[in-house]
N, C-alpha and C positions, 0 to 999 in steps of 0.2 A: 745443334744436333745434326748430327752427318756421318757419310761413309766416305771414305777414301780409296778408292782403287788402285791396287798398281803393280808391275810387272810383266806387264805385255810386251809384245818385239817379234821379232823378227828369230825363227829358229829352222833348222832345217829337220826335214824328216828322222824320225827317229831323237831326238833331244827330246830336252825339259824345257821347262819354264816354272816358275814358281809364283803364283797370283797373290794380294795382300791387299784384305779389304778392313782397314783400320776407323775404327767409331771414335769419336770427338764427342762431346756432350753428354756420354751415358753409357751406362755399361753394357758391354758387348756380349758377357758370359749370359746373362738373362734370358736370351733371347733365339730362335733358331735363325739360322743365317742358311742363305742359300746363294748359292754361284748361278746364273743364268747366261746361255750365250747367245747371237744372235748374227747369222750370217747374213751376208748381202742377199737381200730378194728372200728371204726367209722371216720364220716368225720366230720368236725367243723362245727357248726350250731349256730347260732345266736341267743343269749340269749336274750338281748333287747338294745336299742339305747336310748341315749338323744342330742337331736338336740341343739343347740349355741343356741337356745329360751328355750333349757330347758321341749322341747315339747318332752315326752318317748313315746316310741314302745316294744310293749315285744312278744313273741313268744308264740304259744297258752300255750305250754307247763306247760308256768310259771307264767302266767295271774292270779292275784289275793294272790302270792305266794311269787314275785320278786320284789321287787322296785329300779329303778336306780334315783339317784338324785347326782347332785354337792352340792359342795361346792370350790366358789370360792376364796375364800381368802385361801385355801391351797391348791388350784388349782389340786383341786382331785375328779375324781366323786368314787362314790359308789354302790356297788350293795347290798342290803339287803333281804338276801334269808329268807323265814322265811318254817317251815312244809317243811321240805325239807327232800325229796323219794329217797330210793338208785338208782332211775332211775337218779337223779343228780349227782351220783358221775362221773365227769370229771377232765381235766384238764381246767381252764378258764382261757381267757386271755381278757385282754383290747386292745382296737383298739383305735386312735384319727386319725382324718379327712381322715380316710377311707385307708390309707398307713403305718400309723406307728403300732408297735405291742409294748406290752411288752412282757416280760417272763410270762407264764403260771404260773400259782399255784394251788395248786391242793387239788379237795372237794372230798372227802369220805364220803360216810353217809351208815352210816354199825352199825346195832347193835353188 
């Protein structure tokens, strides 16, 4: 049972990036899944949530910015950052039903 993280790098101001937090051992769709990020010298702060209805929450920060959605036939949700500020570079991680974590991976957004 695990999460997989992945899509982090390296992007300059104003691009995307596309984040991919993939569950192994159990079904992904069940459960709310949350993105978390975590800057250098900072504490982790909650990026946005999709609820087992598929119902999102995003954090003011990234409202209009950030979109989380699944996809369940590869039982992965996604975060699609878009205009994205070097106020984003973190490290971000996936959460599923509020206990399990993946590995971090990590957004840079640096001219």
């Amino acid at each position: 049972v695990q999460l997989q993280a992945s899509g982090g790098g390296l992007v300059q101001p104003g691009g995307s990036l596309r984040l991919s937090c993939t569950a192994s051992g159990f079904t992904l769709r069940y459960y709310t899944v949350a993105w978390f990020r975590q800057a250098s010298g900072e504490e982790r702060e909650l990026v946005a949530r999709i609820s087992s209805s598929s119902i999102p929450t995003y954090a003011d920060s990234v409202l209009g910015r950030f979109t989380i959605s699944r996809d369940n036939p590869k039982n992965t949700v996604y975060l699609q950052m878009n205009n994205l500020e070097p106020e984003d570079t973190a490290v971000y991680y996936c959460q599923a039903g509020g206990r399990l974590w993946g590995q971090g991976t990590l957004v840079t957004v640096s001219s």
